[in-house]
N, C-alpha and C positions, 0 to 999 in steps of 0.2 A: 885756804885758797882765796885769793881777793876775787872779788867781783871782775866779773869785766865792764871793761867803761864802753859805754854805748859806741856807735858809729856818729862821726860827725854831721853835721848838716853843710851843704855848702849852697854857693847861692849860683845863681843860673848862668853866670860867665865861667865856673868853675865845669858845672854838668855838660854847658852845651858844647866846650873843650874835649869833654871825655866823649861826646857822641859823632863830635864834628859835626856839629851844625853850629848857625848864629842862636845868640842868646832869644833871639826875638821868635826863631822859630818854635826853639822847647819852651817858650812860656806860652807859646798857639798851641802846641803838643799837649801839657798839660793842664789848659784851659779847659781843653775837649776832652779831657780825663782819657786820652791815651797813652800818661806815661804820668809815674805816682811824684805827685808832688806837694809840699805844705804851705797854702796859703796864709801870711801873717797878716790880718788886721781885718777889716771889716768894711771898709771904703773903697771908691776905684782903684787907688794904688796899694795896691796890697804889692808886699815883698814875698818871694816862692822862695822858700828851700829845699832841695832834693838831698836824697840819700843814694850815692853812685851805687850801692849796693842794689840797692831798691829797685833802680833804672836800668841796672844789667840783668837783675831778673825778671824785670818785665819783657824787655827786648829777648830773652830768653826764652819764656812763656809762646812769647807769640812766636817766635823762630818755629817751636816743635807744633805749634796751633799751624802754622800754614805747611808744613810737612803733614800734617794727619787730613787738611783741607785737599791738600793737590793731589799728596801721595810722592813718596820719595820715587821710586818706580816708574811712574807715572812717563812715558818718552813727550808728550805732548805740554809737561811741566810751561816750559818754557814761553811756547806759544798762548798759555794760558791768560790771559789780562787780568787787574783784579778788579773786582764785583763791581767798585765805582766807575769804572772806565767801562767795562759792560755796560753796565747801563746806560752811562752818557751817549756809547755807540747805539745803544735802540732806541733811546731817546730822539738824536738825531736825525738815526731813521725813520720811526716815526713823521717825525718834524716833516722832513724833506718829503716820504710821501705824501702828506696831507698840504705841502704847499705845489705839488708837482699835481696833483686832483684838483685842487682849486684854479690854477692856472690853467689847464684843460678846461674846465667846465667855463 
């Protein structure tokens, strides 16, 4: 029985194709190590390779991560915001009462 030959690599106009986004977005994605990617070289410009195999089982991963977070069931799903966006909104709030108390005072 022959080996099997690995999965290819392809380079980030290839991946950001299969995810529909711009190239520049999945090299932001994978900077931030939220989507697995291989940096070549050692300098500011380093070249990323992904592995679409790689990148749909991340996007995978995380699909059943935010079902086990919300809950499938869940009828308020929807309404839900995610955790960044919370917090910017008490953030905000925040902000705004403590400039809405100074203004008073």
């Amino acid at each position: 029985m022959p080996p099997e030959t690995p999965e290819s690599f392809v380079d980030a106009a290839v991946a950001a194709d299969f995810l529909q986004l711009s190239p520049r977005h999945l090299l932001d994605l994978a900077r931030a190590g939220h989507l697995p990617g291989y940096p070549l070289g050692s300098g500011k410009r380093r070249i990323w390779r992904f592995r679409l195999s790689e990148i749909a089982n991340a996007l995978q991963a995380n699909a059943e991560r935010d079902v086990l977070v919300y809950g499938d069931s869940d009828p308020s799903y929807a309404s839900k915001p995610p955790k960044r966006v919370a917090r910017r909104l008490v953030r905000r709030a925040t902000v705004s009462e403590g400039l809405s108390k100074d203004r008073a005072a």
